[in-house]
C-alpha positions in Angstrom: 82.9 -11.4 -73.4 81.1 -10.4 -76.6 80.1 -6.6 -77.0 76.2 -7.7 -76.8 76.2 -8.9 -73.3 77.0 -5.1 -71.5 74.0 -4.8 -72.7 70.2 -6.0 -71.4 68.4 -4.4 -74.2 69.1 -3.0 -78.2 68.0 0.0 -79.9 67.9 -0.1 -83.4 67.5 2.3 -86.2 66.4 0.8 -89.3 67.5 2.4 -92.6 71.0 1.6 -93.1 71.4 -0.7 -89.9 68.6 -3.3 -90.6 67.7 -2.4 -94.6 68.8 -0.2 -97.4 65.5 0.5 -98.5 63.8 -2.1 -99.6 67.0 -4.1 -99.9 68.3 -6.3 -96.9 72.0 -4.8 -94.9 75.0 -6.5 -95.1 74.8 -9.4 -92.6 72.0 -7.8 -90.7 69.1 -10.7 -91.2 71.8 -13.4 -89.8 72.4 -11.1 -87.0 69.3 -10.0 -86.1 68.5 -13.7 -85.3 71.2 -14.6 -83.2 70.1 -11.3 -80.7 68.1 -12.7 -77.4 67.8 -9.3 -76.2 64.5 -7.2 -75.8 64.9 -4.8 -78.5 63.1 -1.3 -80.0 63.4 -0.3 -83.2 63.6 3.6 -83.5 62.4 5.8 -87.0 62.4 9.3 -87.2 59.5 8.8 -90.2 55.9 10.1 -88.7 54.6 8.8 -91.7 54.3 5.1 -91.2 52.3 3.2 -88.6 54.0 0.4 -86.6 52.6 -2.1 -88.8 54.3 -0.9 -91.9 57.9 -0.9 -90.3 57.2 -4.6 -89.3 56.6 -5.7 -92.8 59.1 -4.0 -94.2 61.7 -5.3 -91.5 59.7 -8.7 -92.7 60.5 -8.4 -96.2 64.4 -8.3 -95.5 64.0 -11.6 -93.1 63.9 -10.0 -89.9 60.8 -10.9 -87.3 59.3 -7.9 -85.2 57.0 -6.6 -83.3 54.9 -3.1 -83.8 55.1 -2.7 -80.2 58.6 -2.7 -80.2 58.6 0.0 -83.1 58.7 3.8 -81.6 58.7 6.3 -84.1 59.4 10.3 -83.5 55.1 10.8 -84.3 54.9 8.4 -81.2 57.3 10.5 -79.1 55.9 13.7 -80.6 52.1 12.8 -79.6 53.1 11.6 -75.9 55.0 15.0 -75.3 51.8 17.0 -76.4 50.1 14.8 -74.0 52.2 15.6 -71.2 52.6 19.2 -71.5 48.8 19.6 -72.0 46.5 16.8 -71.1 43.3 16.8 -72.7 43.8 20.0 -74.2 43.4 20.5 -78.0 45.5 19.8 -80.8 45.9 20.5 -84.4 48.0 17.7 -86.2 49.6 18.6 -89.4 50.1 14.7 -89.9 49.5 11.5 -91.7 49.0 8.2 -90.8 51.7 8.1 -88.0 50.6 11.0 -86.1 47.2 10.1 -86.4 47.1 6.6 -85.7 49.2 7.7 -82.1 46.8 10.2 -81.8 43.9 7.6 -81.1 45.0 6.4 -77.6 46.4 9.9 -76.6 44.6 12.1 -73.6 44.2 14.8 -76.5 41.0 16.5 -78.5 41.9 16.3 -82.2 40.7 19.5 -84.0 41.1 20.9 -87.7 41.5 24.6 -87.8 43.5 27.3 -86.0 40.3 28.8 -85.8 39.5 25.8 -83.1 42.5 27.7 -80.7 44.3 24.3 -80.3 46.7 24.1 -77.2 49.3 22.8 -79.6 50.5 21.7 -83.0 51.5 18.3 -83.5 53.6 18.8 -87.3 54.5 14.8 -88.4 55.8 14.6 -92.0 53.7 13.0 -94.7 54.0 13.3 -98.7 51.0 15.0 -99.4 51.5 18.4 -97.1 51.2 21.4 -98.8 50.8 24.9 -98.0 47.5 25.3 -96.1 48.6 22.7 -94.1 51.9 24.8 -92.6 49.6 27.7 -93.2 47.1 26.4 -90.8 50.2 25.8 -88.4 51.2 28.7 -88.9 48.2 30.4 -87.9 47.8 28.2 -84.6 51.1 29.0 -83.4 51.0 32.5 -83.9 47.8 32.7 -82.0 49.6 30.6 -79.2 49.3 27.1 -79.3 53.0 25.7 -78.9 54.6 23.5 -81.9 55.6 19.9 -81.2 57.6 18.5 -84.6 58.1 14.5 -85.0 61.7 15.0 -86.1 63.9 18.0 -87.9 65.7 16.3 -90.6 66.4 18.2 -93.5 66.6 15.3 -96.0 64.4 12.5 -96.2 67.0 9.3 -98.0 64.7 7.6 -100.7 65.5 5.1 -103.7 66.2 8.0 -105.7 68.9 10.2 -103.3 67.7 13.0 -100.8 64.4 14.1 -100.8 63.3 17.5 -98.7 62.5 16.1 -95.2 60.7 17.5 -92.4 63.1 19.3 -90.7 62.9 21.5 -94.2 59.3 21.8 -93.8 59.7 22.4 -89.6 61.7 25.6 -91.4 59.2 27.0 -93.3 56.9 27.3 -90.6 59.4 28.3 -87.8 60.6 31.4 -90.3 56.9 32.2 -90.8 56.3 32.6 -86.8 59.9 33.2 -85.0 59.0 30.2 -82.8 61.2 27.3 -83.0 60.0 23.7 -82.9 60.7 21.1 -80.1 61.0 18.2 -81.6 60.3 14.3 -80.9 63.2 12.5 -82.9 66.2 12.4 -83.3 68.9 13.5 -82.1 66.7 14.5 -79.6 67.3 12.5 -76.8 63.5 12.0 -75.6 63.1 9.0 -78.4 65.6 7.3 -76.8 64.8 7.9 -73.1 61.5 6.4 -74.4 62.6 4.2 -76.1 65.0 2.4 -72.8 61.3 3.1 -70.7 59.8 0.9 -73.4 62.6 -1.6 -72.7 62.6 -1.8 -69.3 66.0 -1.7 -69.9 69.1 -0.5 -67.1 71.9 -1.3 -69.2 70.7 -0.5 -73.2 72.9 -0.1 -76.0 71.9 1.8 -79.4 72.9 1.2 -83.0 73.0 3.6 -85.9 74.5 4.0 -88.9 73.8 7.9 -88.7 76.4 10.0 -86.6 74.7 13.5 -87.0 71.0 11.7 -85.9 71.4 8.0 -84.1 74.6 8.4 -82.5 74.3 11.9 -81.6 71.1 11.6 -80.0 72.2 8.0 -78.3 75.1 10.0 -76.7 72.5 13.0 -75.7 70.5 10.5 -73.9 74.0 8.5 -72.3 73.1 5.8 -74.1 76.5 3.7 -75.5 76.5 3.9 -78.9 77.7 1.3 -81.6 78.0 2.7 -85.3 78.2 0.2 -88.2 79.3 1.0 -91.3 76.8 -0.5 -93.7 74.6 3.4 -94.0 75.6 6.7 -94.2 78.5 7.6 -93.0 81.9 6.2 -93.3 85.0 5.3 -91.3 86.3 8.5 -92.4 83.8 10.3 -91.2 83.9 8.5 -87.7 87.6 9.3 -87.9 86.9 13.2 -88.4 83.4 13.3 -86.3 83.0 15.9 -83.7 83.0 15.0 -79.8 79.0 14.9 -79.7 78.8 12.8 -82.8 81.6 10.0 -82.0 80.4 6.7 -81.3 81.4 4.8 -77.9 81.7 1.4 -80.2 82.8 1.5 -83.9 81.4 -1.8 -86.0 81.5 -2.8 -89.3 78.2 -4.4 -89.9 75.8 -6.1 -86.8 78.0 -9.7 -87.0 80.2 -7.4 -84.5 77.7 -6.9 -81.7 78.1 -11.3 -81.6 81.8 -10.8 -81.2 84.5 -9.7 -78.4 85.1 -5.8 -78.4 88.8 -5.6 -78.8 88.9 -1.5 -78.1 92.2 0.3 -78.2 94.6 1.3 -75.5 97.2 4.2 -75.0 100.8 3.7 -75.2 103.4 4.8 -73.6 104.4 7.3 -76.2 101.3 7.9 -77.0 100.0 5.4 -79.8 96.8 3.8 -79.5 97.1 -0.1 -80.1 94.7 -3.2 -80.2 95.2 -6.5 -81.0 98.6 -5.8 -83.4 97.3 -2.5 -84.6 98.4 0.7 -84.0 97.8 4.1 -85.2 99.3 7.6 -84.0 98.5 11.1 -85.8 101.3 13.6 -85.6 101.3 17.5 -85.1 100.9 18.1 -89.0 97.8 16.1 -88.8 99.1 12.9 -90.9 97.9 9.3 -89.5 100.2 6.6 -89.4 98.4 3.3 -89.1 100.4 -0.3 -88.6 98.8 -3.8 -88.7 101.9 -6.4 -86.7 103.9 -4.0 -87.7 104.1 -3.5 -91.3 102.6 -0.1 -92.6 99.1 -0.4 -94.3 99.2 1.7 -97.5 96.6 4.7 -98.1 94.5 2.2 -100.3 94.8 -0.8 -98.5 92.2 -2.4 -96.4 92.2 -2.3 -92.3 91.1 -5.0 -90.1 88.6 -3.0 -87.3 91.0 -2.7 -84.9 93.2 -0.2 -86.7 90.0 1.7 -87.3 89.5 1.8 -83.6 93.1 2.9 -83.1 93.2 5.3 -86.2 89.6 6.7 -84.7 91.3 7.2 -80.9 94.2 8.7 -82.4 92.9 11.1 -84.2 90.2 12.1 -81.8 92.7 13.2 -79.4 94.9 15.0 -81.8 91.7 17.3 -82.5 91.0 17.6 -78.5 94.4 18.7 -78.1 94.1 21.4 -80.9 94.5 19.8 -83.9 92.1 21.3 -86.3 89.8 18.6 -88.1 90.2 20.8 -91.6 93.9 19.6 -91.6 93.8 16.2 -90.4 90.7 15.4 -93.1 93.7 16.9 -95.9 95.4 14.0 -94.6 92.5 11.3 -94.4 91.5 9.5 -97.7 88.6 7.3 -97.7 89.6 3.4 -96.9 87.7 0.1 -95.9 87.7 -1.5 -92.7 87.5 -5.2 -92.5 85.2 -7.1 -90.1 86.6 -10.3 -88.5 83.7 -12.0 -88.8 84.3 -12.2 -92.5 
């Protein structure tokens, strides 16, 4: 059975799953097609409408839909809706926050002067300081503060960019009240998301452990991590118990593909398909592929990244600290079997 079929719906994230920018992923347009699945695609930017994420998914060869596109100003605007129907709110927003805004239960207004019921704070380029002064203002004369996503950094062409988690910051230090927030890793986006669906069974992808598969393990969603984004085998290998992913890919070809996932031995290796990998007390993996030894610099099929991933997550559960088993863990490449 391939790994796409215990599912009956797919969440996707976009940057670094789908496109690298404005550049097509590895594999991901060929893949994309061959998926028969409903499917959302999931973005923590407020500041693009529906439309936008469509043609850019478009201009990588991938066909969507903008209503399968949920973004965190989406999920942001619905919980201000719910928490206070038809009451008042002040967005600190652009297009993304404002174009959900238009079919919400909610009275738009421009000033903290107008006592909105809430703040709705979705990141665009052009905020500036009488914006988060004006939400400032609201919150500390009550209105509660509703933030499309709190991500520090905000990846563009030309490396990491403040994002609006960094701008959530400057507002939440000016007025002790902390943000709740409608991305992710939140889990709402993707409980909305699955709603969206209709989906009993989904499955989410992300390249992201710290946002996508965090927040896909939040909402007990199974996630798959590929490694054509952010982070890296190594850092799957070292992630923490919140952040590690139920399914570990190299690029979307895998979803299309029988899951070989790694069992225990007997004395205590984990093994699939002729690979094997143990860690031992001093924190140094040993990874085997029909068993020869793979060198530190060599290249390992998948399912010694499985292994080597198993293994070393239960070395750290049973008290290994993660400080010396990453002295022991160089960088290395997996290899996908569908290449």
């Amino acid at each position: 059975m391939n790994l796409i079929e215990q599912f009956d719906g797919i969440i996707f994230d976009l940057d670094g799953v789908l496109y690298l920018g404005s550049k097509p992923a590895p594999h991901a347009a060929e893949a994309f097609g061959t998926i028969t699945l409903p499917v959302m695609f999931l973005t923590n930017n407020a500041s693009r409408s529906a439309d936008e994420v469509v043609a850019q998914l478009a201009s990588v060869g991938i066909t969507g839909h903008p209503e399968e596109v949920l973004s965190s100003a989406m999920v942001a605007v619905h919980m201000a809706e719910e928490r206070f129907p038809g009451g008042k709110v002040l967005p600190i927003a652009g297009p993304g926050v404002m174009a959900a805004l238009k079919d919400a239960n909610l009275i738009p207004v421009h000033s903290a002067d107008d006592a909105p019921d809430v703040v709705v704070h979705g990141f665009y380029p052009e905020v500036g300081w009488k914006d988060l002064s004006e939400a400032a203002l609201a919150i500390e004369r009550g209105a509660a503060y509703i933030a499309s996503n709190l991500d520090a950094t905000l990846p563009m062409e030309r490396g990491f960019m403040v994002g609006q988690g960094s701008l959530v910051r400057a507002v939440e230090n000016a007025t002790g009240v902390k943000a709740a927030s409608g991305g992710k890793p939140e889990p709402e986006i993707f409980r909305t998301a699955t709603k969206h669906l209709g989906a009993t069974a989904p499955g989410a992808v992300g390249d992201r452990l710290n946002t996508d598969v965090r927040g896909a393990n939040a909402a007990e969603i199974p996630s798959c991590h590929v490694l054509t984004g952010v982070n890296s085998a190594r850092d799957v290998v070292l992630a923490v118990p919140e952040e590690r992913p139920h399914y570990l890919l190299v690029d979307l070809r895998e979803l299309n593909a029988p899951y070989r996932a790694p069992v225990r031995d007997a004395d205590g290796a984990w093994s699939a398909a002729g690979a094997r990998a143990s860690v031992n007390d001093a924190g140094v993996p040993t990874v085997t592929v029909d068993g020869m030894p793979v060198g530190a610099d060599a290249p390992i099929p998948v399912t010694a990244y499985r292994a080597l991933a198993k293994a070393a997550w239960e070395a750290v559960d049973r008290g290994l600290p993660r400080e010396t088993l990453a002295s022991h863990l160089p960088e290395f490449t997996v290899v996908s079997p569908c290449d």
